[in-house]
C-alpha positions in Angstrom: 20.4 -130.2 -9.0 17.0 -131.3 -7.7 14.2 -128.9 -8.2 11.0 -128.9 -6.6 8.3 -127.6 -8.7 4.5 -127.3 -6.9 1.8 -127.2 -8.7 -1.1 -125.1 -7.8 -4.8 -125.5 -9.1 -6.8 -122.3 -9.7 -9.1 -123.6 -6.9 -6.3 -124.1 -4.7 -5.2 -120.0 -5.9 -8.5 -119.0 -5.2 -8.4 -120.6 -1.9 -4.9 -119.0 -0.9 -6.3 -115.5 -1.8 -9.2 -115.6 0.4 -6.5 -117.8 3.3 -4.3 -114.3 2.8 -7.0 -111.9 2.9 -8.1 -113.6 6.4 -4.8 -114.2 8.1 -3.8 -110.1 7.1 -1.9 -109.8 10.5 -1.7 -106.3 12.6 1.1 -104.9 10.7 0.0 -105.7 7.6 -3.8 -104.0 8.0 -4.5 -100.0 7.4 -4.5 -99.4 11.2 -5.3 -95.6 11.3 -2.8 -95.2 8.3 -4.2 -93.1 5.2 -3.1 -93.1 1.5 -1.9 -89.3 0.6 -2.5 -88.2 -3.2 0.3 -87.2 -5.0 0.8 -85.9 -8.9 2.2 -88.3 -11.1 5.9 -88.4 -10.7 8.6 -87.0 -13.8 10.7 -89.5 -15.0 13.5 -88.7 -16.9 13.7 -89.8 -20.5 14.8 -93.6 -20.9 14.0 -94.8 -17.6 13.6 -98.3 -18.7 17.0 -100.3 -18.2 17.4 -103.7 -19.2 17.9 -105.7 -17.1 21.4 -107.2 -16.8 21.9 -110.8 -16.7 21.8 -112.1 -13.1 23.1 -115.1 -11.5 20.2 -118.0 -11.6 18.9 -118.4 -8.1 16.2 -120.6 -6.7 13.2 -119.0 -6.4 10.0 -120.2 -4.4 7.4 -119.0 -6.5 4.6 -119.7 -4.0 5.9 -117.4 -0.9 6.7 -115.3 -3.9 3.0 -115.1 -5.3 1.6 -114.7 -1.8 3.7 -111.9 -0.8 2.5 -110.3 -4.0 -1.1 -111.0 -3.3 -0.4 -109.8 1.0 0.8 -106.3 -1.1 -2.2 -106.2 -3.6 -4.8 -106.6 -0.7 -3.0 -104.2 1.3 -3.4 -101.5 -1.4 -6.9 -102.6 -2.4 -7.7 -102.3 1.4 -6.1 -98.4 1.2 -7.8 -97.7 -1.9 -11.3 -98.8 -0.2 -10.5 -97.0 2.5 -9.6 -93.9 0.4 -12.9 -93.7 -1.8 -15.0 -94.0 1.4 -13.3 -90.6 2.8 -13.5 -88.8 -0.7 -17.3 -90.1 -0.9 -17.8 -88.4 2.6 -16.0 -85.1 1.9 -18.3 -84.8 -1.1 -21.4 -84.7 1.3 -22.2 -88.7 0.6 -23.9 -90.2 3.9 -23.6 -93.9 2.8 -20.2 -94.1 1.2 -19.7 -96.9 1.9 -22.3 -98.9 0.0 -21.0 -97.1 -3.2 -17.6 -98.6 -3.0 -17.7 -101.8 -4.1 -14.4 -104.6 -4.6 -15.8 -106.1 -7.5 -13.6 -110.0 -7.5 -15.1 -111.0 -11.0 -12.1 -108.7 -12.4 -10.2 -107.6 -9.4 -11.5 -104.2 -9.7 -12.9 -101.6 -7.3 -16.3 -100.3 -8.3 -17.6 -96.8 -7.1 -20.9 -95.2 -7.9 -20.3 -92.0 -7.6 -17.8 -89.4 -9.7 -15.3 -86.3 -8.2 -18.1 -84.1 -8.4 -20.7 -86.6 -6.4 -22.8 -87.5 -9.4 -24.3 -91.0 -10.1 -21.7 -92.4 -11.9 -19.8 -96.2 -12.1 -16.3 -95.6 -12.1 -13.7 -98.7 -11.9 -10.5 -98.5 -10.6 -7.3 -100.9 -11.1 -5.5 -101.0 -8.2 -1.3 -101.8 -8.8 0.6 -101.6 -5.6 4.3 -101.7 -4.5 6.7 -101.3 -1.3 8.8 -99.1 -3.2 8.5 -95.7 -5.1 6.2 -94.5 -7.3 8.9 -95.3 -10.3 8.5 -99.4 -9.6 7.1 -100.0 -12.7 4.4 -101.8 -12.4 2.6 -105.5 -14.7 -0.5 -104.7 -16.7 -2.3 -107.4 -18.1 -3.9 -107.6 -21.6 -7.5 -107.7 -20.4 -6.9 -104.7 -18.1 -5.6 -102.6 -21.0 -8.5 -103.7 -22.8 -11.0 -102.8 -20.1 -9.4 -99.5 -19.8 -9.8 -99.1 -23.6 -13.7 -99.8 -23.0 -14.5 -97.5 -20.5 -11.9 -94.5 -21.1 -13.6 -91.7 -19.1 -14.6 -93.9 -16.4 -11.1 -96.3 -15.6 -8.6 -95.3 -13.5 -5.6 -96.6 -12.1 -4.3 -95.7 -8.2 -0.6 -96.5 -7.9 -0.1 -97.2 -4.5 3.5 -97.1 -3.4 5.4 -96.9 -0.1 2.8 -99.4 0.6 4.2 -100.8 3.9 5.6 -97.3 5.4 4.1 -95.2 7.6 2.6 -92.9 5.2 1.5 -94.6 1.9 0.9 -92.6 -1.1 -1.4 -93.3 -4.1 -1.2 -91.3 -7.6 -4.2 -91.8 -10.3 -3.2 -92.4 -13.6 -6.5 -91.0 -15.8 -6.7 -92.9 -19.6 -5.2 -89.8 -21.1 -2.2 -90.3 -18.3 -1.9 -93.8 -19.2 -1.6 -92.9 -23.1 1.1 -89.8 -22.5 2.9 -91.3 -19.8 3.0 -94.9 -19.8 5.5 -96.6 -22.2 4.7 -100.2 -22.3 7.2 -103.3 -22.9 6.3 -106.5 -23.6 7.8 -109.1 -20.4 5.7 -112.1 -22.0 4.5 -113.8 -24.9 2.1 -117.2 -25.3 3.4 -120.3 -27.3 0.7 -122.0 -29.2 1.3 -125.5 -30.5 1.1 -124.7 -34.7 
């Protein structure tokens, strides 16, 4: 059983993030397609299933993080493209300067509130091909960031991602506290 195992360095990570972003292909770009709003969906109670032990398979962990990054962009480029339009509807003549992908921490940035107010809002992007049930991976410091700035953090689940009508629902910090349940998926080992 000989595995391969590549190992990438953050430069080289960096480097296939900005290679993805640049080779986005036709099919794969916005092309005329907008993200519809929805509510937050009802899930029943005890959606969370573990999972069942699966057969071990091979798994190429690079095509696997690219694909996830090609998705990511995809939704961040909807979610640009989205807070644009909602800047213009509220009257805003250069929307587009107050819309900002901000890569320090991977979040969108937008000046302006719902009512058109000078106001920084950030928003967490979390995208998926399927339904607006995918759960969805969360990291410690985003948690934390959303702890910080409460009134002003959002996150837009986008979902459907690749269909012909993408969807997108906001998930407000109040949201996030009645209707996200969180599980823990990983832990760090320290050396004692």
């Amino acid at each position: 059983n000989n595995l391969e195992h590549k190992i990438i360095s953050g430069y080289e990570a960096s480097e296939m993030i900005e290679n993805a972003i640049e080779d986005m292909n036709d099919e794969e770009k916005i092309d005329g397609r907008f993200l519809e709003k929805v509510e937050i969906p009802s899930v029943g109670k005890n959606k969370y299933k573990e999972i069942t032990k699966k057969k071990k398979s091979k798994v190429d962990y690079v095509k696997k993080s690219k694909k996830n990054v090609d998705i990511g962009l995809l939704g961040e480029s909807f979610v640009l493209d989205y807070e644009e339009r909602r800047l213009k509807d509220l009257g805003v003549s250069n929307a587009k300067e107050k819309v900002k992908w901000v890569s320090e921490n991977d979040d969108i940035s937008c000046n302006l509130n719902d009512k058109g107010e000078e106001e920084k809002i950030y928003i967490e992007v979390k995208t998926t091909e399927g339904p607006a049930t995918n759960d969805f991976f969360i990291s410690s410091n985003e948690i934390e960031r959303f702890n910080q700035y409460r009134d002003n953090y959002y996150i837009y689940r986008v979902f459907k991602v690749r269909d012909e009508k993408p969807k997108v629902y906001i998930l407000t910090y109040s949201d996030f506290q009645e209707r996200i349940e969180l599980k823990v998926e990983n832990y760090r080992a320290i050396l004692r």
